[in-house]
mmCIF file of the N, C-alpha and C atoms, coordinates in Angstrom:
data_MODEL
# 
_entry.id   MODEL 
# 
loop_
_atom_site.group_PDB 
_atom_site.id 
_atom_site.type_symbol 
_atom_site.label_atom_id 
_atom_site.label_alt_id 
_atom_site.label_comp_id 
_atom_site.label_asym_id 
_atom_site.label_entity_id 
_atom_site.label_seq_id 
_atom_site.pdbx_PDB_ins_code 
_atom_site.Cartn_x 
_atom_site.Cartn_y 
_atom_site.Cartn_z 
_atom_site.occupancy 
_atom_site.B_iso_or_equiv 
_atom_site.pdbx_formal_charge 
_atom_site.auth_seq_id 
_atom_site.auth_comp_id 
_atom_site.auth_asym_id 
_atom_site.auth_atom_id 
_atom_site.pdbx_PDB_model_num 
ATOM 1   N N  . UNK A 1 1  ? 124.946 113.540 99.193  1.00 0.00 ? 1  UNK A N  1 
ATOM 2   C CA . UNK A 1 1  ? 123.743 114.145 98.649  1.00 0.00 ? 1  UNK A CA 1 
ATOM 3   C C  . UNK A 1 1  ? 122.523 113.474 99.289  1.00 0.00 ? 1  UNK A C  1 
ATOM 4   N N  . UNK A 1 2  ? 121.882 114.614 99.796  1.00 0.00 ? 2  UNK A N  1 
ATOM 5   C CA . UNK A 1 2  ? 120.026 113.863 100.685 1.00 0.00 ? 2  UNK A CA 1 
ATOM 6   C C  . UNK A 1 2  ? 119.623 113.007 99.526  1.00 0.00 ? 2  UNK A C  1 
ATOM 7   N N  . UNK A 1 3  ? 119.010 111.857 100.381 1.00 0.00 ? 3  UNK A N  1 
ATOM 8   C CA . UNK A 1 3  ? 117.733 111.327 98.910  1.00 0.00 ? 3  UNK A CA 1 
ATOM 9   C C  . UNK A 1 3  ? 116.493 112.071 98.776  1.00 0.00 ? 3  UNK A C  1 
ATOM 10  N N  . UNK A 1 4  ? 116.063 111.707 97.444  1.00 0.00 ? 4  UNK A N  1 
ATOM 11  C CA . UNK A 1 4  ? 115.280 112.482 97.412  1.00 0.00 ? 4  UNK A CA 1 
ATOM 12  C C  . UNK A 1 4  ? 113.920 111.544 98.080  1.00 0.00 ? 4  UNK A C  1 
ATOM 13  N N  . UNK A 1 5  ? 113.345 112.786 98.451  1.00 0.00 ? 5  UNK A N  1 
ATOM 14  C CA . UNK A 1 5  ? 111.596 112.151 99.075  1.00 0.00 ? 5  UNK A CA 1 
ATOM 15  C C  . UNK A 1 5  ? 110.696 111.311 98.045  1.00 0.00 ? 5  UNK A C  1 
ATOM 16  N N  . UNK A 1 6  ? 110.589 110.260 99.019  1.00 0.00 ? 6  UNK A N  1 
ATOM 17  C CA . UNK A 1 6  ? 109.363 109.196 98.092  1.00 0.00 ? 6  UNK A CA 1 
ATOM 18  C C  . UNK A 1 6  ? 107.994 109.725 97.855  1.00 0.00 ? 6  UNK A C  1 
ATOM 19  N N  . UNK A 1 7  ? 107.374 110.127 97.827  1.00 0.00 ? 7  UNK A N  1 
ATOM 20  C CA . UNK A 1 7  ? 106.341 110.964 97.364  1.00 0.00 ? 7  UNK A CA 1 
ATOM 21  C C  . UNK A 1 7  ? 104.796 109.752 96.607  1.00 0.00 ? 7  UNK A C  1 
ATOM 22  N N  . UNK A 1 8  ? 104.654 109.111 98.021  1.00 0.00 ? 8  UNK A N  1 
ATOM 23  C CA . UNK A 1 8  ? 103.618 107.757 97.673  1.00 0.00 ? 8  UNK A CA 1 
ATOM 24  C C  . UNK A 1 8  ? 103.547 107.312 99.471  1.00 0.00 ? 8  UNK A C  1 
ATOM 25  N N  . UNK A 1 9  ? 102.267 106.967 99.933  1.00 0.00 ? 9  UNK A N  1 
ATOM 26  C CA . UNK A 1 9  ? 102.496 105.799 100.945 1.00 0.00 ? 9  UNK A CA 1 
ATOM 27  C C  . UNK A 1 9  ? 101.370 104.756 100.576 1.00 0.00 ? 9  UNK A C  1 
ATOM 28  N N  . UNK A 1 10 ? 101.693 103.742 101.516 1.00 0.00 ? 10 UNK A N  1 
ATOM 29  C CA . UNK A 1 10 ? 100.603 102.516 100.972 1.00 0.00 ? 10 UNK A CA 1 
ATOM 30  C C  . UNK A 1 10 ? 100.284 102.303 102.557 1.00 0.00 ? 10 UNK A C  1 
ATOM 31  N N  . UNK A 1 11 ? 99.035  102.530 102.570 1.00 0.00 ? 11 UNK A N  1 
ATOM 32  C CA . UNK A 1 11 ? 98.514  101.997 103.963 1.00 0.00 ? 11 UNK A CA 1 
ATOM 33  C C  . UNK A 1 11 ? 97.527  100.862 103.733 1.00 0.00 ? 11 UNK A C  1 
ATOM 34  N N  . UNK A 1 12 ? 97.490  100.443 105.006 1.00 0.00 ? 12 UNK A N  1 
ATOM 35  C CA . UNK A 1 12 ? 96.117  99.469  105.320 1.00 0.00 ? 12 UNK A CA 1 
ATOM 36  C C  . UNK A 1 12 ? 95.188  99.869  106.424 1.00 0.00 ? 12 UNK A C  1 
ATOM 37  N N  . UNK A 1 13 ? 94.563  100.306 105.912 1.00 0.00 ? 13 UNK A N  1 
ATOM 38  C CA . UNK A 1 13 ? 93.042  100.492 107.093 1.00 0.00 ? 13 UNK A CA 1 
ATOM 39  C C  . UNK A 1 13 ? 92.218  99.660  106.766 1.00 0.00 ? 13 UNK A C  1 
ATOM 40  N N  . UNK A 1 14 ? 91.692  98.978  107.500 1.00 0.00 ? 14 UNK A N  1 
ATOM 41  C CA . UNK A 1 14 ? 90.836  98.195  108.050 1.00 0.00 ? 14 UNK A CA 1 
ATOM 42  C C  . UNK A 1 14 ? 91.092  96.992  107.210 1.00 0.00 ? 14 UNK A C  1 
ATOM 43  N N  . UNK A 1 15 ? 92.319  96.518  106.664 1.00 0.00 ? 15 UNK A N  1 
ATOM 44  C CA . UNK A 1 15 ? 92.174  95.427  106.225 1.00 0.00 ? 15 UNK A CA 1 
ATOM 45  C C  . UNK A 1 15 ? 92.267  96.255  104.774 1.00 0.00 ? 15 UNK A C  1 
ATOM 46  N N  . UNK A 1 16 ? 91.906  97.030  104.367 1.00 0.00 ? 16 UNK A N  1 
ATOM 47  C CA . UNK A 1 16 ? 91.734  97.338  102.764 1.00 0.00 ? 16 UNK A CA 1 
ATOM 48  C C  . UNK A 1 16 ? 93.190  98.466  102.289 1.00 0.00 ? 16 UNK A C  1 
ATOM 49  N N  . UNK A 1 17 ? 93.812  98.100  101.217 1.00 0.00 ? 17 UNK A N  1 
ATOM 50  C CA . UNK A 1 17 ? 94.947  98.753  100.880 1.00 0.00 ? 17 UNK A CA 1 
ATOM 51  C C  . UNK A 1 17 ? 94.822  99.893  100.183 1.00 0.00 ? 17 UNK A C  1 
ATOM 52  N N  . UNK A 1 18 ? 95.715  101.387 100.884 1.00 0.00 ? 18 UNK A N  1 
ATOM 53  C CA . UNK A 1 18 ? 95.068  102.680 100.159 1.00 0.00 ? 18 UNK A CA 1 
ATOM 54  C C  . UNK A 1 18 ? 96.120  102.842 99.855  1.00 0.00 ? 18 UNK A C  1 
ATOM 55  N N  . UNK A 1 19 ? 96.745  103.396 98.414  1.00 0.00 ? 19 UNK A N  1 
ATOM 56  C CA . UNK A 1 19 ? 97.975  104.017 97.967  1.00 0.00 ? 19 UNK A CA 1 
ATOM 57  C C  . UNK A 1 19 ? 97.427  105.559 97.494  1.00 0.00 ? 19 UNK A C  1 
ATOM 58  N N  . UNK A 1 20 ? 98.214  106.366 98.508  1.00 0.00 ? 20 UNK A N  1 
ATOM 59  C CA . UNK A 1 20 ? 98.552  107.713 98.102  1.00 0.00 ? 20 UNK A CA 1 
ATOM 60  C C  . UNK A 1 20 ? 99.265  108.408 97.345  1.00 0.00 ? 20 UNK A C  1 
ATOM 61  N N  . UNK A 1 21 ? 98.821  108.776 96.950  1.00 0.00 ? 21 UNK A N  1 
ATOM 62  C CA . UNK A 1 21 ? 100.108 109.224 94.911  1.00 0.00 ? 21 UNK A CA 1 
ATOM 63  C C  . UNK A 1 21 ? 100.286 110.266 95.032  1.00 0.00 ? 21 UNK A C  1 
ATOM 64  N N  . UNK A 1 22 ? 99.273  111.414 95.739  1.00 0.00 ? 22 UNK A N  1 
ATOM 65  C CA . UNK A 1 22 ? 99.502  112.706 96.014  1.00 0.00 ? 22 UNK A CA 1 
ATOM 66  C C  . UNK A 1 22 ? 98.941  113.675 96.807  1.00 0.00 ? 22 UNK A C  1 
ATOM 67  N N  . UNK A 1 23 ? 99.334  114.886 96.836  1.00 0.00 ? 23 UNK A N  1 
ATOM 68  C CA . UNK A 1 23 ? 98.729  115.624 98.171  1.00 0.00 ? 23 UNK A CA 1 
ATOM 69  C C  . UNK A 1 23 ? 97.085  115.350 98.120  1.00 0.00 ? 23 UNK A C  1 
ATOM 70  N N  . UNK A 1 24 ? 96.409  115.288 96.849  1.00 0.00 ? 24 UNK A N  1 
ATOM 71  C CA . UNK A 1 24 ? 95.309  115.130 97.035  1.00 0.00 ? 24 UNK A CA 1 
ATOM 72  C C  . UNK A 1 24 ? 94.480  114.413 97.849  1.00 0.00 ? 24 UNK A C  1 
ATOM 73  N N  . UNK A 1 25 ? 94.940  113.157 97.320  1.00 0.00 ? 25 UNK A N  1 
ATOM 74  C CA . UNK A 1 25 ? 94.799  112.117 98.136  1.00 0.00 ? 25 UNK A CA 1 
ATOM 75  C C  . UNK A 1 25 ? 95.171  111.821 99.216  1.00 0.00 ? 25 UNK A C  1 
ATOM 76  N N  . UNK A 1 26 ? 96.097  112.463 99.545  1.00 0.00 ? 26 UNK A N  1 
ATOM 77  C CA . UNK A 1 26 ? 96.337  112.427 101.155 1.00 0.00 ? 26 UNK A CA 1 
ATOM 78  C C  . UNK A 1 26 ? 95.347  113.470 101.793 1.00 0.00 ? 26 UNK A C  1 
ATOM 79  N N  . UNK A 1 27 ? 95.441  114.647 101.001 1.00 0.00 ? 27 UNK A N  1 
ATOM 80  C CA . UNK A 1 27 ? 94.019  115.202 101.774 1.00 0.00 ? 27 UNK A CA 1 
ATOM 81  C C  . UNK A 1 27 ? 92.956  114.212 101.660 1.00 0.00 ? 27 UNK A C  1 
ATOM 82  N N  . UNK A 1 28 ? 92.278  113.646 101.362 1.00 0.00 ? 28 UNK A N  1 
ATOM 83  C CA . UNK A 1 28 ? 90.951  113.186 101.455 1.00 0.00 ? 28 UNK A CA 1 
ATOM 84  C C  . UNK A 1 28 ? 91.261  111.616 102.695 1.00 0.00 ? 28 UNK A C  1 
ATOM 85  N N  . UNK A 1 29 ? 92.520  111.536 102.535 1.00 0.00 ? 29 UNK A N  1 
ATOM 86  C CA . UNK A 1 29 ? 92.718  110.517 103.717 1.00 0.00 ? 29 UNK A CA 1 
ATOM 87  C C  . UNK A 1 29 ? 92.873  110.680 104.828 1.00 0.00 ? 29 UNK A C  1 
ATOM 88  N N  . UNK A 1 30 ? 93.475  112.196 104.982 1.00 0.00 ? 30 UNK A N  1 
ATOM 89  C CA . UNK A 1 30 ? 93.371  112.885 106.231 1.00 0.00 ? 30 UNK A CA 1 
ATOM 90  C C  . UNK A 1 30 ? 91.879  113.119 106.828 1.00 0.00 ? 30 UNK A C  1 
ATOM 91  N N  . UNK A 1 31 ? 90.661  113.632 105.812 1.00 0.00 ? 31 UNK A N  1 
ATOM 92  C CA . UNK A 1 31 ? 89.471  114.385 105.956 1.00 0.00 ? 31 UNK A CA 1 
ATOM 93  C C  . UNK A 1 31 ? 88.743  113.090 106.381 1.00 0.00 ? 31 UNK A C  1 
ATOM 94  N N  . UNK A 1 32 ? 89.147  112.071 105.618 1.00 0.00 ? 32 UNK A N  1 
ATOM 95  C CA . UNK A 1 32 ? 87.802  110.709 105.917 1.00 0.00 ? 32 UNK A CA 1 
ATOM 96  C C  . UNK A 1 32 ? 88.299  110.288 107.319 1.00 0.00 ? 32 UNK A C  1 
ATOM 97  N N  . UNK A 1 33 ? 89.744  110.762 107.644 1.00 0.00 ? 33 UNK A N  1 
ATOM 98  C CA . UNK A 1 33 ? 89.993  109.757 109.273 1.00 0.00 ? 33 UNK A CA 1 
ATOM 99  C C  . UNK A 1 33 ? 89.183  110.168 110.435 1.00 0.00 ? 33 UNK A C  1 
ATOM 100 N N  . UNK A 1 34 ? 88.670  109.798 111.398 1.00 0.00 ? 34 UNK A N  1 
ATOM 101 C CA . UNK A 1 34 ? 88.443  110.386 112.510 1.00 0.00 ? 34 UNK A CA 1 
ATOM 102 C C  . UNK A 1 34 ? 89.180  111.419 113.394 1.00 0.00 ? 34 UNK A C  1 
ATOM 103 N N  . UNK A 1 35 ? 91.049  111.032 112.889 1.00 0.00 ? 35 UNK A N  1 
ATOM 104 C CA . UNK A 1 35 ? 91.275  112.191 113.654 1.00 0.00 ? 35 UNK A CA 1 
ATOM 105 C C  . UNK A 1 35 ? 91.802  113.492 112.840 1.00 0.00 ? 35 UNK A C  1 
ATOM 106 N N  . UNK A 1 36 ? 91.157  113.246 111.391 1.00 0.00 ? 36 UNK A N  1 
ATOM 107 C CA . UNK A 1 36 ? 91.181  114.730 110.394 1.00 0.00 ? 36 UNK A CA 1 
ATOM 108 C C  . UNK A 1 36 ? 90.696  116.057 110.988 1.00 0.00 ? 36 UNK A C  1 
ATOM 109 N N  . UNK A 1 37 ? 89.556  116.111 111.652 1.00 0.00 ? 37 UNK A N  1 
ATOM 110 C CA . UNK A 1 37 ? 88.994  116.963 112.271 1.00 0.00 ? 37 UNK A CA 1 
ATOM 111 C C  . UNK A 1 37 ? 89.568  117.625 112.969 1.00 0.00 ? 37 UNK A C  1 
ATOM 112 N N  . UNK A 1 38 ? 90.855  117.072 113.710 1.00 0.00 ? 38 UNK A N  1 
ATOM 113 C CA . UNK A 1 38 ? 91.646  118.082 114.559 1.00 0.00 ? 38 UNK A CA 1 
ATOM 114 C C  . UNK A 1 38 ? 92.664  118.340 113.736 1.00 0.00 ? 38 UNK A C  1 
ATOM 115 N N  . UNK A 1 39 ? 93.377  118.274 112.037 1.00 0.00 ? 39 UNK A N  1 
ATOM 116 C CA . UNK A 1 39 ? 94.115  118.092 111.398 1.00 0.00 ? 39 UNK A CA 1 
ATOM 117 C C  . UNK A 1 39 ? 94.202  119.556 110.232 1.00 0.00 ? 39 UNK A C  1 
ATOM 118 N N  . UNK A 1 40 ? 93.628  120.209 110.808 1.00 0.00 ? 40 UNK A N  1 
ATOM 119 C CA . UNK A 1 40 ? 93.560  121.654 110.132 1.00 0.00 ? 40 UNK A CA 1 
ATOM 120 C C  . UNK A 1 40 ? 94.313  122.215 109.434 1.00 0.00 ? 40 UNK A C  1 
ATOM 121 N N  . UNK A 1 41 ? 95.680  121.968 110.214 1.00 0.00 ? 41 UNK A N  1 
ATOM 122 C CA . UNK A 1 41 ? 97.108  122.439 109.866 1.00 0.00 ? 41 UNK A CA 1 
ATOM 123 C C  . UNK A 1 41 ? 97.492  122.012 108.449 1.00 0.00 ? 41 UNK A C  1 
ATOM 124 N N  . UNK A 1 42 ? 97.672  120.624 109.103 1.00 0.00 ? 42 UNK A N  1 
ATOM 125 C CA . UNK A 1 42 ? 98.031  119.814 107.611 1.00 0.00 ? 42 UNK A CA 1 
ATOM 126 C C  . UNK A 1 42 ? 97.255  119.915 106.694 1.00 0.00 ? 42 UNK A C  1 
ATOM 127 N N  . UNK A 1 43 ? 96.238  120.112 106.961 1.00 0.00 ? 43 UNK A N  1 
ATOM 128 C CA . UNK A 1 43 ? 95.583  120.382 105.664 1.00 0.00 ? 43 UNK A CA 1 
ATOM 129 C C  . UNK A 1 43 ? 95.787  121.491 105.131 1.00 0.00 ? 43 UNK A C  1 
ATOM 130 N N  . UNK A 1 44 ? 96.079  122.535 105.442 1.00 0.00 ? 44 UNK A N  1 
ATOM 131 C CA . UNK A 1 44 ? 96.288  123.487 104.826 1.00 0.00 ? 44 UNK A CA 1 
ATOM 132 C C  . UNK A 1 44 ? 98.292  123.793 104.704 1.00 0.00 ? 44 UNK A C  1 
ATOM 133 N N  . UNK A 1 45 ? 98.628  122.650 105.269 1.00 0.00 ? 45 UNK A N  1 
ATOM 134 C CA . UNK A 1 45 ? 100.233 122.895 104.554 1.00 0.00 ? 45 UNK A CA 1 
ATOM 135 C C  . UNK A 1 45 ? 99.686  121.623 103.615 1.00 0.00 ? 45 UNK A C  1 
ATOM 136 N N  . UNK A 1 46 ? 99.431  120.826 103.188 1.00 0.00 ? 46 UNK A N  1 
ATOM 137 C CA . UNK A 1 46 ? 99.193  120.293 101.648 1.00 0.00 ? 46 UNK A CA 1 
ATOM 138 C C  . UNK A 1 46 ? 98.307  121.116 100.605 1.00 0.00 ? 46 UNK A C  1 
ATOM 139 N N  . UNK A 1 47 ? 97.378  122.451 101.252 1.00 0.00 ? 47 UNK A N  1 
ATOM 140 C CA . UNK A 1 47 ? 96.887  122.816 99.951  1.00 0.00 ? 47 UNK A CA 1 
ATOM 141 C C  . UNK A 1 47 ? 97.765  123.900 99.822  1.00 0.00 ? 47 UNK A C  1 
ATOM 142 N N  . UNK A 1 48 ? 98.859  123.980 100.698 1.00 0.00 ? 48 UNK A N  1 
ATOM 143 C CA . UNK A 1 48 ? 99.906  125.568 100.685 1.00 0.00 ? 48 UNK A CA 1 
ATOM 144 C C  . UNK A 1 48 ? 101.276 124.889 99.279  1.00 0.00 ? 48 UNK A C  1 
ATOM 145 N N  . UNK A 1 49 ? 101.517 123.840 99.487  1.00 0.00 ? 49 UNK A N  1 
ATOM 146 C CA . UNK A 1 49 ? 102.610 122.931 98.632  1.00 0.00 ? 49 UNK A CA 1 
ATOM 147 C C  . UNK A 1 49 ? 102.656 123.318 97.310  1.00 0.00 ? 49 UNK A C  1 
ATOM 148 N N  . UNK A 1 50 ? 103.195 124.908 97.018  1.00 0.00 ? 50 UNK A N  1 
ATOM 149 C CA . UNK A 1 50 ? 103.503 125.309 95.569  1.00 0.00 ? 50 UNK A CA 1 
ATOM 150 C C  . UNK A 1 50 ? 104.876 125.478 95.549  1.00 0.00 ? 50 UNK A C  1 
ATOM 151 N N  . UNK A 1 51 ? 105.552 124.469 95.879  1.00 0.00 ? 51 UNK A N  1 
ATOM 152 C CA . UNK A 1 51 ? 107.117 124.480 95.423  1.00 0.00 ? 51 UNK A CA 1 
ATOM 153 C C  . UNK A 1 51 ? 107.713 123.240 95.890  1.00 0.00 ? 51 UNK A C  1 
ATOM 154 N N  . UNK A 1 52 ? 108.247 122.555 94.903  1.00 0.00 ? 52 UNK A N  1 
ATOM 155 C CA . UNK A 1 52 ? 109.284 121.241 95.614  1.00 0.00 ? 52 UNK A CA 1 
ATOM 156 C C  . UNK A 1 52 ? 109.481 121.185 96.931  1.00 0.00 ? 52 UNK A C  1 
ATOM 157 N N  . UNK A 1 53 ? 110.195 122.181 97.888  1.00 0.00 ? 53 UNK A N  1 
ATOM 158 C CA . UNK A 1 53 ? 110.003 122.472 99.399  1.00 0.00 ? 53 UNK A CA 1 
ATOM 159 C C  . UNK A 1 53 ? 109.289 122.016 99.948  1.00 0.00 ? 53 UNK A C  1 
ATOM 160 N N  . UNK A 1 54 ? 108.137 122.793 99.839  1.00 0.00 ? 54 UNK A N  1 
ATOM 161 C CA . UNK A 1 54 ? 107.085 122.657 100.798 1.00 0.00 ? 54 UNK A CA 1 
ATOM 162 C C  . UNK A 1 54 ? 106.156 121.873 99.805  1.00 0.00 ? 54 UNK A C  1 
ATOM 163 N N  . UNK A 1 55 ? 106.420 120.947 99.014  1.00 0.00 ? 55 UNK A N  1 
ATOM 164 C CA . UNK A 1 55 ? 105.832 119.567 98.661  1.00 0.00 ? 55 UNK A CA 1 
ATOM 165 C C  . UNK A 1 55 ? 106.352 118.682 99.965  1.00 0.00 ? 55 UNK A C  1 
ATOM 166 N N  . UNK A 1 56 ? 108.043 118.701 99.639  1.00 0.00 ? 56 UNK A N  1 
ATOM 167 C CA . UNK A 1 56 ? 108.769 117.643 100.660 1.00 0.00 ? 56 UNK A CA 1 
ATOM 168 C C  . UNK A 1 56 ? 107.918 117.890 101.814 1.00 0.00 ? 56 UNK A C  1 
ATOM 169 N N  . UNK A 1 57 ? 107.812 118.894 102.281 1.00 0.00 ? 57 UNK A N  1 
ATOM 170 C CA . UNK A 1 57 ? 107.281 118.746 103.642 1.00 0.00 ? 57 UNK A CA 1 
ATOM 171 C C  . UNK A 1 57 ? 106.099 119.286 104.420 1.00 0.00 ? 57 UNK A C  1 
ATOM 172 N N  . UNK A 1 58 ? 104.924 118.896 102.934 1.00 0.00 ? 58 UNK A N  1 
ATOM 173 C CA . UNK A 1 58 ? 104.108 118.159 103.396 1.00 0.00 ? 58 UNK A CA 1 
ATOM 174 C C  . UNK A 1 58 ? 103.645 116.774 103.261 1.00 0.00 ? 58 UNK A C  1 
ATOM 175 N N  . UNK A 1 59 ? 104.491 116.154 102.091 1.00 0.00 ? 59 UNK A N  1 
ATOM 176 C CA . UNK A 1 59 ? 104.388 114.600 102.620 1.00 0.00 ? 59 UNK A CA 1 
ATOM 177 C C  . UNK A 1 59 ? 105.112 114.302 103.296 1.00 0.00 ? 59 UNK A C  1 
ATOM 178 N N  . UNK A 1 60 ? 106.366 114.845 104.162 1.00 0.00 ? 60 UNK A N  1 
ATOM 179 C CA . UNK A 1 60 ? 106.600 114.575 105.326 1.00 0.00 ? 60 UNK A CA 1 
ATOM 180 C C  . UNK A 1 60 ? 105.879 114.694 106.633 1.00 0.00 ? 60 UNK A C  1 
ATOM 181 N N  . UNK A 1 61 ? 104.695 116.033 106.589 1.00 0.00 ? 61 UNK A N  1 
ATOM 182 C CA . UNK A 1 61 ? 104.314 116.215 107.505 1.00 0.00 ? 61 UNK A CA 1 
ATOM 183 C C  . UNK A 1 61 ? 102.532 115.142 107.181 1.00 0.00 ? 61 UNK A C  1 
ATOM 184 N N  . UNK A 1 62 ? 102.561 114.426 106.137 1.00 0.00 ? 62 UNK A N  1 
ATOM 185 C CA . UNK A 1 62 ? 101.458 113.462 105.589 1.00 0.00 ? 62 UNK A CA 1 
ATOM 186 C C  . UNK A 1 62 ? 101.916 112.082 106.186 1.00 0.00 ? 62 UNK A C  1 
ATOM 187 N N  . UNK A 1 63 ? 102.926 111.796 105.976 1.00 0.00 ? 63 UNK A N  1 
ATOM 188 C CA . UNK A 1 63 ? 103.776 110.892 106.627 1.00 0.00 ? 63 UNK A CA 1 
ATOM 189 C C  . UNK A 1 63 ? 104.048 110.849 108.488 1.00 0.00 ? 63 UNK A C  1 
ATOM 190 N N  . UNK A 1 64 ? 103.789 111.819 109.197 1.00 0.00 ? 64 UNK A N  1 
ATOM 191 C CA . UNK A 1 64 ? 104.082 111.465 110.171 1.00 0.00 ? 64 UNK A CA 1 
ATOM 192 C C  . UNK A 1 64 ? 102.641 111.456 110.719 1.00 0.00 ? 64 UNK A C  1 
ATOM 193 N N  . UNK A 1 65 ? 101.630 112.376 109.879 1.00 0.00 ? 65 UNK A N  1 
ATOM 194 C CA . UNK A 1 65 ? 100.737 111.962 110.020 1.00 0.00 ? 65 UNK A CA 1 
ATOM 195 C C  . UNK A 1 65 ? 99.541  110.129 110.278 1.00 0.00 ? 65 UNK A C  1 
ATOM 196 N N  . UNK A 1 66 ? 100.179 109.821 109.072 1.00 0.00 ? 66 UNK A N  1 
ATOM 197 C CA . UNK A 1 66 ? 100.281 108.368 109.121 1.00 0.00 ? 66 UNK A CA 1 
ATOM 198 C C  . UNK A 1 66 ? 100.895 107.472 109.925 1.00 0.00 ? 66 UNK A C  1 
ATOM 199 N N  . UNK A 1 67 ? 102.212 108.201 110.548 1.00 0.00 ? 67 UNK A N  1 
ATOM 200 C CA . UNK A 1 67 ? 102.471 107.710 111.390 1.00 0.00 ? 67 UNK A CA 1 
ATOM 201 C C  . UNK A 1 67 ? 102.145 107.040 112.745 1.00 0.00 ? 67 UNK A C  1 
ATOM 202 N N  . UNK A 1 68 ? 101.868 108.338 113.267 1.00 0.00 ? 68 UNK A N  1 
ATOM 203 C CA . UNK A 1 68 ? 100.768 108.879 114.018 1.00 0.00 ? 68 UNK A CA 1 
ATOM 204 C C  . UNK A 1 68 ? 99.785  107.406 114.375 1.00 0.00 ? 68 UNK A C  1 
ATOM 205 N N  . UNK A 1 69 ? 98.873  107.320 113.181 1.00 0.00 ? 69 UNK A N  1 
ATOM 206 C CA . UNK A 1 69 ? 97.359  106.588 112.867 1.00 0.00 ? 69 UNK A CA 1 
ATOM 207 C C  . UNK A 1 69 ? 98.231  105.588 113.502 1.00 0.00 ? 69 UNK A C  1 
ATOM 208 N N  . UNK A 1 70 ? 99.317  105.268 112.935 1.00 0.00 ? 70 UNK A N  1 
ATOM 209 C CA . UNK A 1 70 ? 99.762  103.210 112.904 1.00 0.00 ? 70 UNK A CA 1 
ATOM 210 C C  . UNK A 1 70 ? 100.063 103.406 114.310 1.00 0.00 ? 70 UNK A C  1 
ATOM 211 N N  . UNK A 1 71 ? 100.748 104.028 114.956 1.00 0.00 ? 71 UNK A N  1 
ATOM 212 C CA . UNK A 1 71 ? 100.797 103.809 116.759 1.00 0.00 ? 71 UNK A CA 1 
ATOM 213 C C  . UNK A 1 71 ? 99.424  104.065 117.177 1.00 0.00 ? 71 UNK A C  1 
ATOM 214 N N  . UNK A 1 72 ? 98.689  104.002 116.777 1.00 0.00 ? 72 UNK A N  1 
ATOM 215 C CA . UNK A 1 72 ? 97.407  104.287 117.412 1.00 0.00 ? 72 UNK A CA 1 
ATOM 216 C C  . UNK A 1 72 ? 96.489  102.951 117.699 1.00 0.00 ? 72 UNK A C  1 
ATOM 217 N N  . UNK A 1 73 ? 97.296  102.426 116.462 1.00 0.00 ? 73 UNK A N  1 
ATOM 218 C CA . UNK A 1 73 ? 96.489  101.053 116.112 1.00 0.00 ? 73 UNK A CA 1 
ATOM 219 C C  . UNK A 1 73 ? 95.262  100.995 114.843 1.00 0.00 ? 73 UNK A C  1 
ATOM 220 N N  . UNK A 1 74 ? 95.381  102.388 114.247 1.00 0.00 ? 74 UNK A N  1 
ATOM 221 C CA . UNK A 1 74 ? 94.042  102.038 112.997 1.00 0.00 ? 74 UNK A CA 1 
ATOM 222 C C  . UNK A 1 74 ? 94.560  101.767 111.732 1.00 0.00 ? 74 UNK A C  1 
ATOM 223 N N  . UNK A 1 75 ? 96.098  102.218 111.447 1.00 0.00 ? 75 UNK A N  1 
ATOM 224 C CA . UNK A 1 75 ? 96.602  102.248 110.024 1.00 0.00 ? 75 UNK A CA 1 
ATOM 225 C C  . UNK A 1 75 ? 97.505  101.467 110.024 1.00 0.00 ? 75 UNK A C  1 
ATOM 226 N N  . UNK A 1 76 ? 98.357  100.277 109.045 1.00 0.00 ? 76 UNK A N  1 
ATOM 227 C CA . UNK A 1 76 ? 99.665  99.995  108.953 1.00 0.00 ? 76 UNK A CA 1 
ATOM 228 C C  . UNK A 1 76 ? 99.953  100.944 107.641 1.00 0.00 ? 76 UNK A C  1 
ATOM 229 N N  . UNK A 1 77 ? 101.287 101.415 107.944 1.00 0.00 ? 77 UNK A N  1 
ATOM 230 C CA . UNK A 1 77 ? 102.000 102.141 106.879 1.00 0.00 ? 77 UNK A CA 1 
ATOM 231 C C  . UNK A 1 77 ? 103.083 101.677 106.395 1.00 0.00 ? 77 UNK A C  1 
ATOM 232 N N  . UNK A 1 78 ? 103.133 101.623 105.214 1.00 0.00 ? 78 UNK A N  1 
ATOM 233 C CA . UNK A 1 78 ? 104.488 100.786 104.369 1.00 0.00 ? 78 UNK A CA 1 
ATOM 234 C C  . UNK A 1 78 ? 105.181 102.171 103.204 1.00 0.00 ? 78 UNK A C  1 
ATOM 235 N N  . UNK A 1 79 ? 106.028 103.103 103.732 1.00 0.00 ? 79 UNK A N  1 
ATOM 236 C CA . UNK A 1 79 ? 106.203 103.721 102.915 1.00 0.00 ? 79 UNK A CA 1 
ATOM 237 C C  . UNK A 1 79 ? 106.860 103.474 101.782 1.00 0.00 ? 79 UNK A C  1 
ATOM 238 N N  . UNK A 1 80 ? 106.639 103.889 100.262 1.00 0.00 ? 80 UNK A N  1 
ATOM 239 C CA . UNK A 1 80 ? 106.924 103.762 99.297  1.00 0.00 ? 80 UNK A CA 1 
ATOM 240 C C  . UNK A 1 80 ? 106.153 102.797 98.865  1.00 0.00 ? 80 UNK A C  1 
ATOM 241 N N  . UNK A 1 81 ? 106.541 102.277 97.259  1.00 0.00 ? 81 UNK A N  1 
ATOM 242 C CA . UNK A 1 81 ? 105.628 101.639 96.401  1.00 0.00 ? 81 UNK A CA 1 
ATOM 243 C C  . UNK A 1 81 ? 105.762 99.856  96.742  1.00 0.00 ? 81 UNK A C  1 
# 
């Protein structure tokens, strides 16, 4: 049986610790980044997320987002609590 999706990340930008609890908040973490602006998509698959489904995957697709940031060098990401 899959596990189920953690549905939280804890980053560090700039030194200061952000925990994401939900799509919301991952939208507004997407919108405040510099590279939100090219991030259209995702934003609109987290305000599309009306079913368990396509919850999973948009904090998957929030998550690789974050990903993303930490190879970049602006975010560390520690997923889960």
């Amino acid at each position: 049986m899959p596990q189920p999706m953690i549905h939280e990340l804890r980053l560090s930008v700039g030194g200061e610790i952000q925990e994401i609890r939900s799509l919301d908040e991952a939208a507004i973490f997407v919108r405040c980044h510099p590279m939100g602006e090219h991030a259209g998509s995702l934003l609109d698959q987290i305000a599309g997320a009306s079913n368990p489904l396509l919850t999973d995957r948009a904090w998957l697709a929030v998550a690789t987002f974050a990903d993303a940031m930490q190879r970049s060098g602006n975010v560390k990401l520690t997923r889960g609590a």
